[in-house]
Backbone as XML, in Angstrom:
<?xml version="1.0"?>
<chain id="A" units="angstrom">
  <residue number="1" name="UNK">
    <atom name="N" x="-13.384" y="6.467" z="-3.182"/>
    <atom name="CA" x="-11.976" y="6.494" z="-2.796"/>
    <atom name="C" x="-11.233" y="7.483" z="-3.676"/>
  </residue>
  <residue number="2" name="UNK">
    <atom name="N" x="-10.371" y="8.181" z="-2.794"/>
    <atom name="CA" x="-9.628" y="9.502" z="-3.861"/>
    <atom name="C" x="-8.504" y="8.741" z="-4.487"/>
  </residue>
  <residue number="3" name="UNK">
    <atom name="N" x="-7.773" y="7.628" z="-3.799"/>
    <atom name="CA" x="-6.737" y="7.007" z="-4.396"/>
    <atom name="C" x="-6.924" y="5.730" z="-4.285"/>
  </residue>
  <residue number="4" name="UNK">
    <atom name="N" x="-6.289" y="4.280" z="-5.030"/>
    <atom name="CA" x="-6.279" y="2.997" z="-4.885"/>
    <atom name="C" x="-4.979" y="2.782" z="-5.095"/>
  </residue>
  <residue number="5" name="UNK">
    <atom name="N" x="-4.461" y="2.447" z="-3.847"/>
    <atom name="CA" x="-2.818" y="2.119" z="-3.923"/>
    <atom name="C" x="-2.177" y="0.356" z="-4.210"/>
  </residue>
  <residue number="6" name="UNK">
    <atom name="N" x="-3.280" y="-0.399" z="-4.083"/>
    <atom name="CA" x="-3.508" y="-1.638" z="-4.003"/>
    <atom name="C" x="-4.878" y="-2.271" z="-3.509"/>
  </residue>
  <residue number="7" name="UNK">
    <atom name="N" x="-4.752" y="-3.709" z="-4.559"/>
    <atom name="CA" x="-5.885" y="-4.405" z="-3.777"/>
    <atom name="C" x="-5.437" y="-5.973" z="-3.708"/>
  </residue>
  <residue number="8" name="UNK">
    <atom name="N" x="-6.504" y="-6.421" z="-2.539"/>
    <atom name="CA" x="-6.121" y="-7.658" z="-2.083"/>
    <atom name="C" x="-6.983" y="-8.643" z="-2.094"/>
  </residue>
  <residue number="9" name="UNK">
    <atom name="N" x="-6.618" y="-9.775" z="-2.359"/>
    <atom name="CA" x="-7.667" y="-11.141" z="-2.173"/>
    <atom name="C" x="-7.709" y="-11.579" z="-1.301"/>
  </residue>
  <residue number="10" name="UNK">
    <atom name="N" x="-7.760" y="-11.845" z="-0.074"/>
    <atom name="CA" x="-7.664" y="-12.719" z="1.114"/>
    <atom name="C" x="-7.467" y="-14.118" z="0.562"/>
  </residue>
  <residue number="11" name="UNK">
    <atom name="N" x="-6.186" y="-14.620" z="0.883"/>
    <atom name="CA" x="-5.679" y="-15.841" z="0.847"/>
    <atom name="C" x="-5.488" y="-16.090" z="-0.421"/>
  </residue>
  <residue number="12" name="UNK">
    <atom name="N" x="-5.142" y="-15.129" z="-1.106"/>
    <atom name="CA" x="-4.841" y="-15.186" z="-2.610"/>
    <atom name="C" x="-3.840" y="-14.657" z="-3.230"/>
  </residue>
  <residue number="13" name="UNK">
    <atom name="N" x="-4.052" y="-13.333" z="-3.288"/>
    <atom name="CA" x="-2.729" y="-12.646" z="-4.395"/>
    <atom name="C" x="-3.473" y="-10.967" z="-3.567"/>
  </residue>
  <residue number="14" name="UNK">
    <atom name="N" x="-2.631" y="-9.980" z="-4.252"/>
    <atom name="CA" x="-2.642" y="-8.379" z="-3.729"/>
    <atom name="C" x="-1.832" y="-8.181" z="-4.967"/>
  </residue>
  <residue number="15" name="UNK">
    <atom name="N" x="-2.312" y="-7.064" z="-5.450"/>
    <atom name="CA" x="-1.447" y="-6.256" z="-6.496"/>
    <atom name="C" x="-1.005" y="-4.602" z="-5.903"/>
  </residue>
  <residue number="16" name="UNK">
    <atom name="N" x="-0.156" y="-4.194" z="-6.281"/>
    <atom name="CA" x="0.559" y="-3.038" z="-5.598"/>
    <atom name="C" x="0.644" y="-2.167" z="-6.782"/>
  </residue>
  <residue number="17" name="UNK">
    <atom name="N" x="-0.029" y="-1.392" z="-7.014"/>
    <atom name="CA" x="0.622" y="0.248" z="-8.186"/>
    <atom name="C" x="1.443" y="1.295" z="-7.417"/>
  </residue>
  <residue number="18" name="UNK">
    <atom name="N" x="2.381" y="1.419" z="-7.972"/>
    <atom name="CA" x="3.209" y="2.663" z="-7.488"/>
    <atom name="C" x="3.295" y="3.923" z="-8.101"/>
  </residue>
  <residue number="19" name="UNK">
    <atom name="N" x="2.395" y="3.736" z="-8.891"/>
    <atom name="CA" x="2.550" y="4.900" z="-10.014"/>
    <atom name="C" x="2.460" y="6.319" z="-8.754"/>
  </residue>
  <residue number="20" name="UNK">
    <atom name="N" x="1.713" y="5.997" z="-7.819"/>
    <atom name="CA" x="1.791" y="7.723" z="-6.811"/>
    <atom name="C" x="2.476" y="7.409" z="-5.572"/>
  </residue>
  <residue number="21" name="UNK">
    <atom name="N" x="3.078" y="6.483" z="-5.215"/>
    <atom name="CA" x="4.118" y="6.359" z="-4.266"/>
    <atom name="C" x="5.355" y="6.767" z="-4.542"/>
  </residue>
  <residue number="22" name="UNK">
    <atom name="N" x="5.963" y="7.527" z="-3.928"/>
    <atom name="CA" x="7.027" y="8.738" z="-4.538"/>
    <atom name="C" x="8.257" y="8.172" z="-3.768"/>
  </residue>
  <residue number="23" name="UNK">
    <atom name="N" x="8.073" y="7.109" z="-2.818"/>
    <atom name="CA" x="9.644" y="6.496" z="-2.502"/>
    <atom name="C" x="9.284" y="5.206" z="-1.865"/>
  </residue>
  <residue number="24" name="UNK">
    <atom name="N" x="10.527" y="4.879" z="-1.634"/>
    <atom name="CA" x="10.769" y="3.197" z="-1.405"/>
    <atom name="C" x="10.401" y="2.715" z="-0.122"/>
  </residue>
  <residue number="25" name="UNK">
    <atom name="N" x="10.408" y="3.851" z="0.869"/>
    <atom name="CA" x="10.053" y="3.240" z="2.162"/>
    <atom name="C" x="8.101" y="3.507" z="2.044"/>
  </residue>
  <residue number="26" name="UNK">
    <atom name="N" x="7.533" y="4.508" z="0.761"/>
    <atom name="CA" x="6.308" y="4.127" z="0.869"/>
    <atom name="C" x="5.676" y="2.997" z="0.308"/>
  </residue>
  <residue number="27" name="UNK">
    <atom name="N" x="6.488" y="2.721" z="-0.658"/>
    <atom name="CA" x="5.790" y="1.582" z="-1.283"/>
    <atom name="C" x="6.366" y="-0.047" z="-0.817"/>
  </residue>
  <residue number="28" name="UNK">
    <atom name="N" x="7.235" y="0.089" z="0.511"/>
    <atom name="CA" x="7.239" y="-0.773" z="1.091"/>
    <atom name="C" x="5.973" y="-1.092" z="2.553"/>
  </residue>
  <residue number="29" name="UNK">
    <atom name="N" x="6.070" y="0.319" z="2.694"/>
    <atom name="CA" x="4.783" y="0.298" z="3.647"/>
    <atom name="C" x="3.158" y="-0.135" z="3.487"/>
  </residue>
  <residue number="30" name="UNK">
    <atom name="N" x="2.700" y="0.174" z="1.695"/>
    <atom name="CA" x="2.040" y="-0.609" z="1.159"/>
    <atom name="C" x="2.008" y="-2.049" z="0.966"/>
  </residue>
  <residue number="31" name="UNK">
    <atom name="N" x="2.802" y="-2.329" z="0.610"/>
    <atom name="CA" x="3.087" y="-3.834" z="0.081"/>
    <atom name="C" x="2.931" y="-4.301" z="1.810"/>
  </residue>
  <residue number="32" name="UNK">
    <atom name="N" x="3.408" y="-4.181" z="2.516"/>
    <atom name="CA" x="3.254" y="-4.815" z="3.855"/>
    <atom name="C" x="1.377" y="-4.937" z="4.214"/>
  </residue>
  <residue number="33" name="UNK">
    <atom name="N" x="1.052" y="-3.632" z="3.698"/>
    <atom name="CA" x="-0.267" y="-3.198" z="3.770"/>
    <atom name="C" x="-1.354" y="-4.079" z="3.214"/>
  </residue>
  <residue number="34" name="UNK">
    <atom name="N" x="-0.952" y="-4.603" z="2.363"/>
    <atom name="CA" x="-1.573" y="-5.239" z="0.789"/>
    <atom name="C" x="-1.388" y="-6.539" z="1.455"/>
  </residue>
  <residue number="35" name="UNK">
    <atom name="N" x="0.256" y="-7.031" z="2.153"/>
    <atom name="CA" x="-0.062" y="-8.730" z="2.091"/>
    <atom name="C" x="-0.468" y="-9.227" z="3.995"/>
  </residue>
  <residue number="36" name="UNK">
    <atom name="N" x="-0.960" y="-7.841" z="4.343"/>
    <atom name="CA" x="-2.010" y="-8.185" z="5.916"/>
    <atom name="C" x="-3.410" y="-8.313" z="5.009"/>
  </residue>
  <residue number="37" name="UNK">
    <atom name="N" x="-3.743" y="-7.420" z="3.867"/>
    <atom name="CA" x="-5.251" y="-7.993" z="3.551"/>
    <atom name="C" x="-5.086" y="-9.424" z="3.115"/>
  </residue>
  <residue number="38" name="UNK">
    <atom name="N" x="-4.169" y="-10.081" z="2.437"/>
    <atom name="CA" x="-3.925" y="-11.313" z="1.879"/>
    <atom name="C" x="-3.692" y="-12.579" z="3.163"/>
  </residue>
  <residue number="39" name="UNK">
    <atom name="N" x="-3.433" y="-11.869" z="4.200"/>
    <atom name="CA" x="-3.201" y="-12.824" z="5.003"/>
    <atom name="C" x="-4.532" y="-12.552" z="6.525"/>
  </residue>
  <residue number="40" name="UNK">
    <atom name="N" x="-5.262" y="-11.412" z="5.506"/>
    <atom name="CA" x="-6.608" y="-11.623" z="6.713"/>
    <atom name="C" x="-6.897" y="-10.637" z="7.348"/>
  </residue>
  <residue number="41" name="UNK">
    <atom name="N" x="-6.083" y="-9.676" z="7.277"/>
    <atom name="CA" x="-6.101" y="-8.571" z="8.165"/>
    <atom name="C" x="-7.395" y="-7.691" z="7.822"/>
  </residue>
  <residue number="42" name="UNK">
    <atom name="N" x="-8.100" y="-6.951" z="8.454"/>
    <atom name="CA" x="-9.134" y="-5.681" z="7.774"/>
    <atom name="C" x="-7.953" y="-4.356" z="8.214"/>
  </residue>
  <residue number="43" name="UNK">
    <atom name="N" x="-8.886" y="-3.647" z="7.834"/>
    <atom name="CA" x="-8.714" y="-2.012" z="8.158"/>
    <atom name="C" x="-8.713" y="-1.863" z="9.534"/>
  </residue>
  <residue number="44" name="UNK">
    <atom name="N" x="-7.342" y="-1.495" z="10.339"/>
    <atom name="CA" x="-7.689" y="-1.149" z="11.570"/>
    <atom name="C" x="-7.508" y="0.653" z="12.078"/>
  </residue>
  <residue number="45" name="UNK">
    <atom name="N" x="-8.038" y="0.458" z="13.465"/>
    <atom name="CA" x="-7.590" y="1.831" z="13.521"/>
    <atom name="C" x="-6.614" y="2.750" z="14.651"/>
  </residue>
  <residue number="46" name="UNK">
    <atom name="N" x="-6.054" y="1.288" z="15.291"/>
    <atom name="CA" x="-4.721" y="2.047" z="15.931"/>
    <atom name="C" x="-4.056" y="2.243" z="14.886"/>
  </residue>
  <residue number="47" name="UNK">
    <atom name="N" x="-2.660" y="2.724" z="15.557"/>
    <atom name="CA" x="-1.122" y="2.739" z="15.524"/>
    <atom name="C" x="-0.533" y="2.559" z="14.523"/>
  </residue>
  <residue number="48" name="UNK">
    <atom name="N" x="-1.317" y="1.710" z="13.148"/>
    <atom name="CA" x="-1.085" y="0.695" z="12.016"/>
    <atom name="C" x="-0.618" y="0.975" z="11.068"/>
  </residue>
  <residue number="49" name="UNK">
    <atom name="N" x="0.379" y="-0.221" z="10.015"/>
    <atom name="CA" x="-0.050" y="0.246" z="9.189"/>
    <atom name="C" x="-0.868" y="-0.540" z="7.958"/>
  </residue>
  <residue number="50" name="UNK">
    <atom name="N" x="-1.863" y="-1.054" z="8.827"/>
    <atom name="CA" x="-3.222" y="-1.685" z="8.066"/>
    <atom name="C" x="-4.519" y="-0.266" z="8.306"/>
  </residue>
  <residue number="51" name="UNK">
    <atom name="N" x="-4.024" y="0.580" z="8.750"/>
    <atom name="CA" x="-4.894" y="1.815" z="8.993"/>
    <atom name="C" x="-5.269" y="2.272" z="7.598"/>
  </residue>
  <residue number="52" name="UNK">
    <atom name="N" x="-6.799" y="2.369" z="6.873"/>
    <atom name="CA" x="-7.068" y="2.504" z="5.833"/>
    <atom name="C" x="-6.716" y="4.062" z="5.300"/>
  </residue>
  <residue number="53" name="UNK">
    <atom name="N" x="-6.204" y="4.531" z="4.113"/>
    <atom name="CA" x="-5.378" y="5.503" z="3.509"/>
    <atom name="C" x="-6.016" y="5.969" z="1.926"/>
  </residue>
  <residue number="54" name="UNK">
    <atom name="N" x="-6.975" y="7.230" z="2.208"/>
    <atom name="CA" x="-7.587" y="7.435" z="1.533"/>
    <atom name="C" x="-6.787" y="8.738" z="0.861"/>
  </residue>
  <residue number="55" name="UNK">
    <atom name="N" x="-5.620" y="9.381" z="1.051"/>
    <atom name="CA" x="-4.888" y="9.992" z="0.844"/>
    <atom name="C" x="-3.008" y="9.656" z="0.408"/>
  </residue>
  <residue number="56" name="UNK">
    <atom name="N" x="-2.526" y="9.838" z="-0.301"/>
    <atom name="CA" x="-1.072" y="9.838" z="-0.077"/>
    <atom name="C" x="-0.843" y="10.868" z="1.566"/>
  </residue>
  <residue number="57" name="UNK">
    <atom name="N" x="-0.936" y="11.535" z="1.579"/>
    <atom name="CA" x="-0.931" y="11.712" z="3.083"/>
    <atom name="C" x="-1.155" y="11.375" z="4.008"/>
  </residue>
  <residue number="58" name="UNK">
    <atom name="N" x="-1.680" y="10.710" z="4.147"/>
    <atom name="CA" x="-2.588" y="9.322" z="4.784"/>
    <atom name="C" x="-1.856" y="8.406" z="4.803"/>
  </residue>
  <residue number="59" name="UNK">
    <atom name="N" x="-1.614" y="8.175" z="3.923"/>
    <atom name="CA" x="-0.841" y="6.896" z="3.416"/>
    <atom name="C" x="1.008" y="7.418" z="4.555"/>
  </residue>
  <residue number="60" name="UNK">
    <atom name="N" x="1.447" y="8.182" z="4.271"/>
    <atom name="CA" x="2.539" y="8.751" z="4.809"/>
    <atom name="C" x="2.528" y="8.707" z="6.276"/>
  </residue>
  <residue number="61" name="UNK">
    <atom name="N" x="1.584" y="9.284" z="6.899"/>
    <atom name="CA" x="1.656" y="9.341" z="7.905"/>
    <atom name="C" x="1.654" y="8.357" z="9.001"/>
  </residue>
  <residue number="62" name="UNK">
    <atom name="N" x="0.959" y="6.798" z="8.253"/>
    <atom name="CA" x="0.271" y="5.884" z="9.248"/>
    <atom name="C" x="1.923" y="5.443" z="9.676"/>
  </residue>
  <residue number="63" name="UNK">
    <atom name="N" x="2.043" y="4.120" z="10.160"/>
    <atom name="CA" x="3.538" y="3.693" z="10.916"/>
    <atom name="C" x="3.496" y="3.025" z="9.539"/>
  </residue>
  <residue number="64" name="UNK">
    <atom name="N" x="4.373" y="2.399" z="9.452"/>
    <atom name="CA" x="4.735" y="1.053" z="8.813"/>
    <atom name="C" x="5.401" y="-0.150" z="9.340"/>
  </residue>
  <residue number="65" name="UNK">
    <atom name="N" x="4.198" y="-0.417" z="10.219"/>
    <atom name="CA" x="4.948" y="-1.792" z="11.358"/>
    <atom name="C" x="3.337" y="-2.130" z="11.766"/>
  </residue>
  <residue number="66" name="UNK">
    <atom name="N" x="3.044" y="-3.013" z="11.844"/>
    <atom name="CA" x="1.693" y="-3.773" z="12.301"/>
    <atom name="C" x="1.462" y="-3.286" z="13.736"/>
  </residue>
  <residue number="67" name="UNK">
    <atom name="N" x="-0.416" y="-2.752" z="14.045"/>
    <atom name="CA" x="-0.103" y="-2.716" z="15.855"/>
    <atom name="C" x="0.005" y="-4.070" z="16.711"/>
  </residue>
  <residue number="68" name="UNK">
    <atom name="N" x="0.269" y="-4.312" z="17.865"/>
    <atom name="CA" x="0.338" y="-5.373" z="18.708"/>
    <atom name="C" x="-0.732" y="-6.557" z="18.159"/>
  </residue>
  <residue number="69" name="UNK">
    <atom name="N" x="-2.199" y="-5.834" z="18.085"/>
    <atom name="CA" x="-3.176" y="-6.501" z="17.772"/>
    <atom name="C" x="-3.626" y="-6.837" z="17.186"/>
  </residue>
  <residue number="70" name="UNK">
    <atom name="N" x="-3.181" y="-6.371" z="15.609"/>
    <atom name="CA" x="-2.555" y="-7.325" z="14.242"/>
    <atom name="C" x="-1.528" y="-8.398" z="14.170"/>
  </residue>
  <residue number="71" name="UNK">
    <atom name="N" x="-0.495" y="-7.891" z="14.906"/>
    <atom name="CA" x="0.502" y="-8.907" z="14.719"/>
    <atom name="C" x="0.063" y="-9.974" z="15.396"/>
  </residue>
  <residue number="72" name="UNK">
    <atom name="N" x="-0.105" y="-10.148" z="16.198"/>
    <atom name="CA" x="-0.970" y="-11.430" z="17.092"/>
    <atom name="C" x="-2.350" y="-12.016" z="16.226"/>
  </residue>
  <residue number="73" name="UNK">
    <atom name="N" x="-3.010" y="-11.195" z="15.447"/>
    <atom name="CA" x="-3.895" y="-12.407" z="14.486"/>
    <atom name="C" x="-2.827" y="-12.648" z="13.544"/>
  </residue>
  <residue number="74" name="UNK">
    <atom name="N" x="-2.216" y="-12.309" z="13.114"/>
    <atom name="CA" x="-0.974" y="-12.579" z="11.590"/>
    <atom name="C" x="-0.018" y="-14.151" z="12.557"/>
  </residue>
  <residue number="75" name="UNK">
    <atom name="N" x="0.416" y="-14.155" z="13.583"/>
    <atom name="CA" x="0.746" y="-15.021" z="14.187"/>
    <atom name="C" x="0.816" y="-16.113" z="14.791"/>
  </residue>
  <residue number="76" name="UNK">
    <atom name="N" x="-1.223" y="-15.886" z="14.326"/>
    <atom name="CA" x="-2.049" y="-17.084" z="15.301"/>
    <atom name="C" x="-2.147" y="-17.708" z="13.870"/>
  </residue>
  <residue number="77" name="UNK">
    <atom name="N" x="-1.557" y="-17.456" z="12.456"/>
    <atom name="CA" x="-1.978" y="-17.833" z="10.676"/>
    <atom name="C" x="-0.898" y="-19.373" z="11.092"/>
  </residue>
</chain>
């Protein structure tokens, strides 16, 4: 991995570093990111933003809103 922006326990805790997130709407997009692994989510690969981010660019680009087909397992919790 070129970067580790966070990691997560499933059904536990997620820790968030910001040390390379350069603003507030990214490191809110993480943290959203961080507590779908905590609440079960994997790596997906629509629309997401559980879409895995091996880049700050990466990281930037994905949405920051869950796709349809995340939010519906996060819903069925």
């Amino acid at each position: 991995m070129n970067f580790v922006f966070g990691v997560a326990h499933p059904g536990k805790a997620a820790v968030l570093s910001t040390h390379r997130l350069d603003s507030l709407d990214l490191i809110n997009k993480e943290a959203i990111h961080e507590t779908g692994h905590v609440l079960g989510l994997q790596h997906c690969n629509n629309e997401c933003v559980m879409q895995f981010s091996n880049s700050l660019y990466e990281a930037k680009a994905k949405p920051a809103t869950l796709c349809e087909r995340c939010w519906s397992l996060v819903t069925f919790l």
